[in-house]
N, C-alpha and C positions, 0 to 999 in steps of 0.2 A: 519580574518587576515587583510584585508582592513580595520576596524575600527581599529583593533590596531594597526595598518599605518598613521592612524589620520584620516582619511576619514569617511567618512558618507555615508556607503553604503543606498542602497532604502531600504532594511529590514534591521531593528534593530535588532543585534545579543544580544541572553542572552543563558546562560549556568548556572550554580548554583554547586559553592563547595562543595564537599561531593553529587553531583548527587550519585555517585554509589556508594551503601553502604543501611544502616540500612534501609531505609525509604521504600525499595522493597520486597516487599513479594518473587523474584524470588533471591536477592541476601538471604535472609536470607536462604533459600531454599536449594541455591549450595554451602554456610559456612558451613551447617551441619557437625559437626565433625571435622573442617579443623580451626586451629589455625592462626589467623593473620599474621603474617610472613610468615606463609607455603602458606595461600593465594596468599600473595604481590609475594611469590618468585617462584611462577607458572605459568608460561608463560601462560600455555590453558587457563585456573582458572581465573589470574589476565587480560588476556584479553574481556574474557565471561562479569567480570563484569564491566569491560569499558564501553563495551559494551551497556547494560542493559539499561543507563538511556536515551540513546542517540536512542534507538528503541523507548521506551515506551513514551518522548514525546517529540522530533523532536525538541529536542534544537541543537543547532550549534556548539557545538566544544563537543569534549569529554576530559576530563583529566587522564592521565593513573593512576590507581589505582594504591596504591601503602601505604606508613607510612613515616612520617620524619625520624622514627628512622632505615627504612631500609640500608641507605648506609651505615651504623655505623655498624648492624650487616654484612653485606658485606663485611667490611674491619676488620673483626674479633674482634670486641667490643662485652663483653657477655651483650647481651640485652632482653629482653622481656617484651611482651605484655603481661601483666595482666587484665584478663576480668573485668572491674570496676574499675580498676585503671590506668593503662595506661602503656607507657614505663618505667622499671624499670630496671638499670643496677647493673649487679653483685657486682660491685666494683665501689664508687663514683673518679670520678678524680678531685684533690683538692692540690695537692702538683708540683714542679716543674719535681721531680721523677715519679709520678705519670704521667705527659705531655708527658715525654722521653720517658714510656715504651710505651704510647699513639702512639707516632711518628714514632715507628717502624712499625706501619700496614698501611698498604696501599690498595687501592682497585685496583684491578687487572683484567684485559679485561675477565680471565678465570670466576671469579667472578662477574662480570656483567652479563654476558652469562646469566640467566633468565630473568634479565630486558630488554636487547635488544633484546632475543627471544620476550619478550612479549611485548613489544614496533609494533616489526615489523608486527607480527600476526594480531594487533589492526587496525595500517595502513595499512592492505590491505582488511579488512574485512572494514575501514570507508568509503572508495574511496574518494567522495570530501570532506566530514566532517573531520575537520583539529582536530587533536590530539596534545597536550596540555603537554608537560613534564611538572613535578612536582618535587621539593626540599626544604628540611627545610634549613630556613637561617642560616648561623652560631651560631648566637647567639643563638636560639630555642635549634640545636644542643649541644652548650657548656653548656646552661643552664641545658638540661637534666643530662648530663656526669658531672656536678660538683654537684647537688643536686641529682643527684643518683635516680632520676623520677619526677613526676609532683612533682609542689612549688605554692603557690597562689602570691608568693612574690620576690621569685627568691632572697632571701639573700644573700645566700652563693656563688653566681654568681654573682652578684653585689658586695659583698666583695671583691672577688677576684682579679678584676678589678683595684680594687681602691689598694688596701693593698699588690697585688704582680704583678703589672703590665706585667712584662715581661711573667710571664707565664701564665697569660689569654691572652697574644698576641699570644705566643705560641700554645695552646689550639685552638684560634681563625681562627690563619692561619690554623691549623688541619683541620679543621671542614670544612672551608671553602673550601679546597682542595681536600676532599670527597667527600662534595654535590657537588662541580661543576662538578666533572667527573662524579657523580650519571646524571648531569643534560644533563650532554655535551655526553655522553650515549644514553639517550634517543632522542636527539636529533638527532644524527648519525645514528640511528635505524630511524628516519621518523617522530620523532615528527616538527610538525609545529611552534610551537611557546616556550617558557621555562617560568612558573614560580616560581619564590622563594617567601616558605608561611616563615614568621616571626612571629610565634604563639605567642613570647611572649617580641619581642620590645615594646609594651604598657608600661611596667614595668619600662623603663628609662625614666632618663629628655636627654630634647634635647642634653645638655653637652655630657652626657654618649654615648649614641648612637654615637654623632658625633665622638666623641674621640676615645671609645672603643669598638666599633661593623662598623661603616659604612666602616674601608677598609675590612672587612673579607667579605661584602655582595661584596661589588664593586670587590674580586676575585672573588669570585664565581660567579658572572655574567659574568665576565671577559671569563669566561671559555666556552662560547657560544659566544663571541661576532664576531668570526671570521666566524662564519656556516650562516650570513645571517638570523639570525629569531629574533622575536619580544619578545623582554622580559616585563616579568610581576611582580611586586614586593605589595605582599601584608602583610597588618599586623595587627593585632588586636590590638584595642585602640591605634591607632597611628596618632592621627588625628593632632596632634604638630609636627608629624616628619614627614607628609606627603611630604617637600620639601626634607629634605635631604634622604629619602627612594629612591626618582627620581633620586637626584644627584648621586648615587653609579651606576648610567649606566641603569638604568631601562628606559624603550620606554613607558610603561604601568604604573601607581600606582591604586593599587584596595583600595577600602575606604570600612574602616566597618561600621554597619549601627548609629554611633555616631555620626557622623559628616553629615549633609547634602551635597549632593553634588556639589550645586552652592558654596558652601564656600569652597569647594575640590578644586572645580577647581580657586576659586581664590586665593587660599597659593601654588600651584602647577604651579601657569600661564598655558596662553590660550595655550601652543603649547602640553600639555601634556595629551595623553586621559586615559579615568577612567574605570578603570572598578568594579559595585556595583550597588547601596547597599542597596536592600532592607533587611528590620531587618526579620529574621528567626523567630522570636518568632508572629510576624505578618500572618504566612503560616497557625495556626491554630487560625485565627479571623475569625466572618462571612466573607464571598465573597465580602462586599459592601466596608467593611473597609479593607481587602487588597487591592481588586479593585484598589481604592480611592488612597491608601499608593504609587501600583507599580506607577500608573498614576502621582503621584507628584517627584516621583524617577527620574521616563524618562523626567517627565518636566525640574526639575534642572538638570540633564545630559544635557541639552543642551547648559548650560555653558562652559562644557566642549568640548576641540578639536572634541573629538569624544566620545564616551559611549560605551561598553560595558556591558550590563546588567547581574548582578551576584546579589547574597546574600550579605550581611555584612558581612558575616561569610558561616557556612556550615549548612548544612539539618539537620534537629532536627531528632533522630532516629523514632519519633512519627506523622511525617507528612503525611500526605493523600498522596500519587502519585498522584491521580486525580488533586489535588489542584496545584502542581507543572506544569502537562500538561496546565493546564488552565491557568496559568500563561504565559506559553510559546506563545501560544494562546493567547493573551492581546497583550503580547510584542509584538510581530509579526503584530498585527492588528495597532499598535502605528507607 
């Protein structure tokens, strides 16, 4: 919390996206049988595996488990996780009719009730280890609900943008009015700090983003800004919108592992800290050449206000645990 204060604590804090999840033998363990959603929306369950990665190797923050497309099913959007494919919604929204019947659901403190169960479960089982709320950004959001699940390209959400303005603004403020109360949730349960993942702002030119996505982030951030905690705004391939990712109210921008981080911290200016980015696909190289990779990471972090050490991205489902504690271990010795 103090690095993402801007400060430069004597330990160098690192934690890693997607800690908890595929890469532990003890979470595949307790999934047996238990579909993704049902996971996320189990307070005992979705605490346990918070939990998990923040025992097994002594990194510094935990992030509540959880899916971007949870608040959507929460505010009664028909959603699902398909094994292999990803989130897949019953019915794409694509029309201004479609937005309307959209804007009749709302998510409701009764409907919360597992995530701030399991919010609170987490904080008292971390004590000082600060817990980390999590939300998909708008755009992520709308992009799934108008292409109706994963896109390599996000077309038909970029179309919409462009070709019926008003109701991807309408859509946008939607979206953005879910996840913030998903976020401002967890955060009222005990999380420590909030951040919004942006899975797939990569996809726009700076124009887009600034026009037709950055006010729906800057609500939804908006929706913690009064509880006092430190926001985090991260986003794949977004290494051209790393300034205006900041400007929507973010204290934090996480950088994925494209961009180095002395050149982060010089498109972001000096007052703003980072947190990243070692590359994910580096976690299954020999030891000498991660080693080597985290040790240049945390060097160029030093451009930066302050550093945060993360991944570029999240945990490959095929990485060693051992190799992640070891990590942890480096950073700490750094």
């Amino acid at each position: 919390m103090r690095a993402y204060s801007g400060e430069r604590p004597d330990r160098l804090p690192v934690w890693f996206m997607r800690q908890a999840g595929r890469s532990l033998p003890e979470y595949r363990a307790l999934r047996v049988g238990t579909a993704m959603l049902e996971a996320c929306l189990d307070p005992a369950l979705a605490s346990e595996i918070t939990l998990q990665p923040v025992r097994r190797h002594g990194v510094d923050a935990a992030i509540f488990f959880s899916d971007i497309v949870v608040p959507l099913r929460l505010a009664g959007v028909d959603v699902e996780i398909k094994p292999g494919v990803g989130p897949v919604m019953g019915t794409p929204v694509r029309t201004a009719a479609d937005v309307a019947r959209l804007a009749e659901l709302t998510l409701t403190d009764e409907a919360l009730a597992p995530v701030t169960e399991g919010v609170a479960r987490t904080v008292a089982e971390l004590g000082r280890t600060p817990l980390i709320g999590f939300a998909g950004a708008p755009f992520t959001l709308a992009a799934y609900l108008v292409e109706g699940g994963p896109s390599r390209d996000h077309l038909a959400a970029r179309t919409l943008m462009h070709a019926d303005p008003d109701t991807w603004r309408a859509l946008t403020q939607w979206t953005a009015e879910v996840t913030g109360a998903f976020l401002r949730a967890q955060v009222l349960a005990g999380a420590s700090a909030a951040q919004l993942f942006d899975s797939w702002a990569g996809a726009l030119s700076l124009a887009d983003y600034t026009a037709h996505v950055a006010p729906a982030s800057a609500r939804a951030l908006a929706a913690v800004h009064d509880l006092n905690v430190r926001t985090v705004h991260f986003g794949t391939g977004t290494g051209e919108l790393l300034a205006a990712m900041r400007d929507v109210g973010a204290d934090v921008v996480g950088v994925d592992y494209r961009i180095p981080l002395d050149e982060a911290a010089r498109r972001v200016g000096a007052r703003t800290p980072l947190q990243g980015n070692i590359d994910p696909a580096l976690l299954a190289a020999p030891w000498p050449v991660l080693e080597a990779h985290v040790r240049d990471v945390v060097a160029r972090g030093e451009a930066a206000r302050a550093h945060v050490v993360n991944l570029g991205h999240g945990v490959p489902p095929s990485t060693d645990p051992d190799v992640l504690t070891r990590v942890v271990e480096l950073v700490h010795s750094l």
